[in-house]
N, C-alpha and C positions, 0 to 999 in steps of 0.2 A: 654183610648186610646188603639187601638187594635196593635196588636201583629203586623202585617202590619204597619202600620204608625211607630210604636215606630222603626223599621225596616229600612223603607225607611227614616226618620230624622238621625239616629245614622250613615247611610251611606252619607248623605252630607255631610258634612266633605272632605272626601275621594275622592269626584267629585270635588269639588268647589276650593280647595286649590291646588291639579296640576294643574286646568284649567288657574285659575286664575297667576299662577308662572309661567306658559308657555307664556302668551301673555309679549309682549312687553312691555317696558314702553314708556307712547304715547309720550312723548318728544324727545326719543333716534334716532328717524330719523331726524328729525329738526337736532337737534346738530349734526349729523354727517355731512347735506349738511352743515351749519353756519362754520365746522372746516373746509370742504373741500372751502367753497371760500375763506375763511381768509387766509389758506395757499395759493391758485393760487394769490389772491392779494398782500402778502407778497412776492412770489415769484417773481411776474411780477414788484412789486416795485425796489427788489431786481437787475432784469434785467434794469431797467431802468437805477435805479444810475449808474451801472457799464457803460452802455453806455453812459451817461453824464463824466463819466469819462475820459474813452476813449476817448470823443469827445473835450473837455476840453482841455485834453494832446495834444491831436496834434493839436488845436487851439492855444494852448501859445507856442507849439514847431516850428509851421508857423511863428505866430506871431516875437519870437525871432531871426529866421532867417531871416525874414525882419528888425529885427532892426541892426539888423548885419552886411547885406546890404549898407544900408542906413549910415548906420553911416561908414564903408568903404569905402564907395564912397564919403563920406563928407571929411574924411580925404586924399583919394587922391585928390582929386581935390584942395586944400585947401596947401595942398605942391606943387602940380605942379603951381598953381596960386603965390607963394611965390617964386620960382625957377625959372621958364620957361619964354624963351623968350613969348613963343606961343603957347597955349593948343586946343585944339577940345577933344569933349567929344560921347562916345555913334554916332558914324555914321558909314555909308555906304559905301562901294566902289565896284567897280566891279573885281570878284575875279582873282587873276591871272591865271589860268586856266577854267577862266568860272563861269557862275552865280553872285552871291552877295557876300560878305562876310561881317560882322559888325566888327565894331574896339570902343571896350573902351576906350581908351585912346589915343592920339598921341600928344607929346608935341617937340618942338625944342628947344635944349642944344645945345652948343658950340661944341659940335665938330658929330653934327646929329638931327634926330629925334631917339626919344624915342616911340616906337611901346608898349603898356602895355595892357596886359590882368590883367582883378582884379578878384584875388578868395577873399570870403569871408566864412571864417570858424572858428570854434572852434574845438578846440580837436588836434587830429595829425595827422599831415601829412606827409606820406613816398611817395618816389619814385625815379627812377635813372632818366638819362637826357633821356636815349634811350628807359627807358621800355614806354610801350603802354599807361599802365595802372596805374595811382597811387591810395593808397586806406586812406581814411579817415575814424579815428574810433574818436565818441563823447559818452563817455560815453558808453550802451550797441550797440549804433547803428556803425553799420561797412558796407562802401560801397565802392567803385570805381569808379573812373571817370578819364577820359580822358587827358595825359600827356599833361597839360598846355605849354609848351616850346610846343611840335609837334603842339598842335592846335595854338597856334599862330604865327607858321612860316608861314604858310598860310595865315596870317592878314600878316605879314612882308612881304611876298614879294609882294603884291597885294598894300602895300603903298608905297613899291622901287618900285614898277613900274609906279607909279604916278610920284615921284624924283628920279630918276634914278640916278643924279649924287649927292646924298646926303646918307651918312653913314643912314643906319635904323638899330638898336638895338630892338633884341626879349626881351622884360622884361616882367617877370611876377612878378606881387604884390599881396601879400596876406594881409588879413584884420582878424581881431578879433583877439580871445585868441589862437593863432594857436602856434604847437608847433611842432618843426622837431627833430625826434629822433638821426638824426647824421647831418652832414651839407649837406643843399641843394646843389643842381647843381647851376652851377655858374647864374647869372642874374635872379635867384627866389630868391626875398628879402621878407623882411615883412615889412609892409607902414610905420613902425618906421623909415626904412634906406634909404628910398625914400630921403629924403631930402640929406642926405650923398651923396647917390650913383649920383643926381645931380651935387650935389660940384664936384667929381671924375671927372665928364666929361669934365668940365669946364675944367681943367687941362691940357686937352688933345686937346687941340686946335693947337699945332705947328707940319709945315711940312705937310705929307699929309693928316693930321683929321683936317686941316682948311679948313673952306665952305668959295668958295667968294661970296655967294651971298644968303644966309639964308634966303634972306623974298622973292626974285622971288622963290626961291621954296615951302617957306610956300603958298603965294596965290595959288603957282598951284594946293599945297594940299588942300586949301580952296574951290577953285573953284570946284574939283573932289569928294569933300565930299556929302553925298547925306542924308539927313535928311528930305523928304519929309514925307508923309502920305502912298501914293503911292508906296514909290519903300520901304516903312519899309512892308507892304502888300504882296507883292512881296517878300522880304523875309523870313518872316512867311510861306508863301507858301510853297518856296523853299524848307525849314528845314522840314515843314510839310511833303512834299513828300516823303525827305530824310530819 
């Protein structure tokens, strides 16, 4: 073997083993896209759950407040049917100052009607008779809504105006696990003392908290109630514009 050959063999080596240490290993692309979608699809699962969660939670936090609701409303109704001369539920009237207004409740007791707005809540509830605003905390949620006594002086006097000569009492009733940090304003009870606060009234029947005439005034309130399709449309609107 010439001096040449033996030359160019003893230098391969030296060529072929950096060359060969440089290139890639052929698989090392493949596994790097195989990690990059595993992670975007772990990730994007990741996203998902969390929205099924999220979605979840305020679908059983809807749902509970419908049952809270419902079952409020079962219980008022269910003492005013046990009490009350004469109940109307959920209807209409035309406002005393104009437009619609809806009324929950109106039942006749011995010495008037009973005008009731129903809240139904958990958690507690603060507020004075005059402020605007009271505020409800369940848990970490904390909100505001609109002094129950004020909004339904506006249903009260829009059903005096219907009996003009019959006593109407602003009551508002609460429903669920509610809890008041100091004592409410007076005629905000919780649908436990509905039944009580009936008896009370009955009492009060001598001199001038006696009606002579309880049921010509219930038909008139019968007659003026308005529970169509129609004028409930009409008040949707209303509130919608509002």
């Amino acid at each position: 073997m010439s001096k040449v050959v033996r030359t160019i063999l003893a230098g391969l080596p030296l060529v072929i083993v950096p060359a060969v240490a440089a290139e890639p290993a052929p698989n090392t692309g493949i596994a790097s896209v195989v990690g990059s979608i595993g992670t975007a699809l772990f990730l994007f699962a990741l996203a998902a759950a969390l929205a099924s969660i999220l979605v979840f939670r305020r679908s059983a936090t809807a749902l509970a407040r419908m049952a809270v609701r419902r079952l409020g409303e079962f219980r008022i109704r269910r003492a005013l049917a046990r009490d009350s001369e004469a109940v109307l539920h959920d209807f209409v009237l035309p406002g005393a100052y104009g437009g619609l207004i809806s009324i929950d409740h109106a039942a006749m007791t011995a010495s008037g009607i009973l005008c009731i707005q129903s809240k139904h809540y958990n958690g507690v509830v603060s507020g004075d008779r005059d402020e605007p605003q009271w505020t409800h905390v369940d848990g970490s949620s904390r909100r505001r809504f609109l002094n129950p006594l004020i909004q339904n002086e506006g249903r009260s006097r829009a059903l005096k105006k219907v009996v003009p000569d019959v006593p109407v009492t602003n009551l508002v009733v609460f429903t669920g696990k509610v809890e008041f940090p100091s004592a409410p304003p007076a005629n905000v009870i919780h649908v436990g003392e509905l039944e009580s606060y009936i008896a009370k009234c009955a009492k009060c029947v001598s001199g001038p908290n006696r009606i002579e005439d309880r049921d010509t005034a219930w038909l008139s309130l019968e007659a003026a109630a308005l529970t169509d399709e129609a004028t409930r449309k009409d008040l949707a609107a209303q509130l919608g514009f509002g």
